[in-house]
N, C-alpha and C positions, 0 to 999 in steps of 0.2 A: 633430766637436768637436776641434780642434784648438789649440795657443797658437801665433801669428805671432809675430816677434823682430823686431826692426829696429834696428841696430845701424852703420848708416851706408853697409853693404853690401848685396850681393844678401839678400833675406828668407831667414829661416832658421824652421823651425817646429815643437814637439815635438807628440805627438800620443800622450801618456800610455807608450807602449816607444822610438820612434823619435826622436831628434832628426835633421832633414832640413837642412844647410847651404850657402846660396848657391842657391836654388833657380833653376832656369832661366826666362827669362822675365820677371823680376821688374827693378824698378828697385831702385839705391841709395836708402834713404832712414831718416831717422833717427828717425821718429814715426811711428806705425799706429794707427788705432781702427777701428772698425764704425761704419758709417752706413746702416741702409737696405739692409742685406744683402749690403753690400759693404765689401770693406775700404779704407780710405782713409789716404794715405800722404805725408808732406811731407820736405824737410830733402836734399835730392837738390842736389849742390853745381852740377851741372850747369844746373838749370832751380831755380832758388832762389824763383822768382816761382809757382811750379806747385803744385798739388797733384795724385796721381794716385790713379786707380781702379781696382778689379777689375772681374771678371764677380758677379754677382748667385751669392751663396755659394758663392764660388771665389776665395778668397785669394792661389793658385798663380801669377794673370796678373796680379797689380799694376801696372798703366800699359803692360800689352802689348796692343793693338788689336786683333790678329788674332782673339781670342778672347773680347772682348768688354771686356775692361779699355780705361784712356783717360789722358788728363791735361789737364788744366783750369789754361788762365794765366788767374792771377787778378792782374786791375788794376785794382781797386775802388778802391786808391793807388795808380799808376802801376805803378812794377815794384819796390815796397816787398816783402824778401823774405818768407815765411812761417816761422815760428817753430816755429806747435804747431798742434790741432785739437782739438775736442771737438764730439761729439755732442750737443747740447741739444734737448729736446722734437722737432720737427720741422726743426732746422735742423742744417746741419753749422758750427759756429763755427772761422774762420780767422784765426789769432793773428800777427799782424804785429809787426815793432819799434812801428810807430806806427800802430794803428789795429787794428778789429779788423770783419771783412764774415764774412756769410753764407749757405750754398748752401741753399738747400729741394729737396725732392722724395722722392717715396716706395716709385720701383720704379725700372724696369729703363727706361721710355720719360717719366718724367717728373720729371728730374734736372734742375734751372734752370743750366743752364751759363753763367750773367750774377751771379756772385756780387752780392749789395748790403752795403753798408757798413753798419755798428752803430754804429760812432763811428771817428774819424778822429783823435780828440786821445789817447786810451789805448791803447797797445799793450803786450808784453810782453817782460821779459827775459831771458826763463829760460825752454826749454819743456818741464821737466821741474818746472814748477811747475804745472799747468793738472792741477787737481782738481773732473769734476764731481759735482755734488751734486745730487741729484731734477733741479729744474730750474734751476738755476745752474752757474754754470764758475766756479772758484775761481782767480784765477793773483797772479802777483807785475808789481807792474811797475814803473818808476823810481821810482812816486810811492809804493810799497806796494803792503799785499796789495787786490786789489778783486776783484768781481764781478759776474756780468754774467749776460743769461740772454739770449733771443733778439732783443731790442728795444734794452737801456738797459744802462749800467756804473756803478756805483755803489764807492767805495772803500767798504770794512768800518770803519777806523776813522771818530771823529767827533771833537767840540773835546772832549766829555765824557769820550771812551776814544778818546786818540792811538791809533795803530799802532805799535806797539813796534819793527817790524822797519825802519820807514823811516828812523830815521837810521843803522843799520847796514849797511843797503843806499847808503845816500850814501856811503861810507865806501871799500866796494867797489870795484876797478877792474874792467873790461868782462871782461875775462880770467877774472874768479870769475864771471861771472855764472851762466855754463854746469856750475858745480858745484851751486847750489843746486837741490835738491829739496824737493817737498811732495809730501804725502800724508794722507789719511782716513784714521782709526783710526776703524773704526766702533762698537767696543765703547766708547770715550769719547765718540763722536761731536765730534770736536775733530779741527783740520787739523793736523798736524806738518808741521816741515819744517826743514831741517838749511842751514845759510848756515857759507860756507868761513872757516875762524879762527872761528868763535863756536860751530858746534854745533849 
């Protein structure tokens, strides 16, 4: 039981007394989740099209082959880069600027390395907005906040209850965009989420 860091550089990870930093083997990258008993990892300025893999509960070889990690170019859009991840039900969800594809599989020999698309018209701006919930991914995107699960994308607001955060994001230049966070409060059960100059 360990916590991974990924911070833009080689993985760094505490492990309740040790924090371990730059560990050997690992790729740069700026996003890590769990999928499937592996760790999975995006945001590597070098391969920006990629996502990369461990060995089967062994976080240590992040996108290193020898030992059973890998990396996966994903062109479901061409070579649109990847943003952020998240784990939903059965599928790994891969956040593009425009568009958003999905990897299936459930071990160590049957990982679909042919990601498929989810939608092609919404992608995201911020990947330090991609909050999942049971079986939804919550993220922000030019249009606002939407959601998506392993099929379809849906925007949260409607004509009844606008989205309050889209004309403030119109507002934003690309430079903020990578400041915005969200996040679950589970005791409210409500998403936070903090946008540069507003709060």
């Amino acid at each position: 039981e360990v916590v991974y860091i990924a911070d833009g550089g080689l993985l760094n990870k505490w492990n309740g007394t040790t924090l371990t930093t730059d560990i050997a083997n690992t790729l740069a990258v700026k996003q890590v989740v769990v999928f499937n008993q592996r760790l999975w990892g995006c945001g590597n300025t070098t391969y920006p099209n990629s996502i990369f893999y461990s060995s089967l509960n062994n976080g240590d070889d992040l996108g290193y082959a020898t030992t059973g990690g890998g990396q996966i170019i994903v062109r479901t859009f061409g070579d649109e880069q990847i943003i952020g991840l998240a784990p939903i039900n059965t599928s790994l969800l891969i956040f593009h600027n425009r568009g958003i594809s999905r990897l299936t599989g459930l071990g160590q020999d049957d990982i679909n390395v042919a990601p498929a698309a989810v939608t092609a018209d919404v992608g995201i701006i911020a990947g330090n907005t991609i909050v999942p919930v049971n079986n939804l991914a919550y993220f922000i995107s030019e249009r606002g906040l939407y959601r998506c699960n392993e099929v379809e994308v849906s925007p949260v607001g409607n004509p009844q209850t606008p989205d309050p955060i889209l004309p403030i994001i119109r507002q934003l230049s690309s430079t903020d965009f990578s400041k915005i966070r969200m996040v679950l409060n589970r005791a409210t059960k409500e998403l936070w989420m903090t946008l540069p100059n507003y709060g």
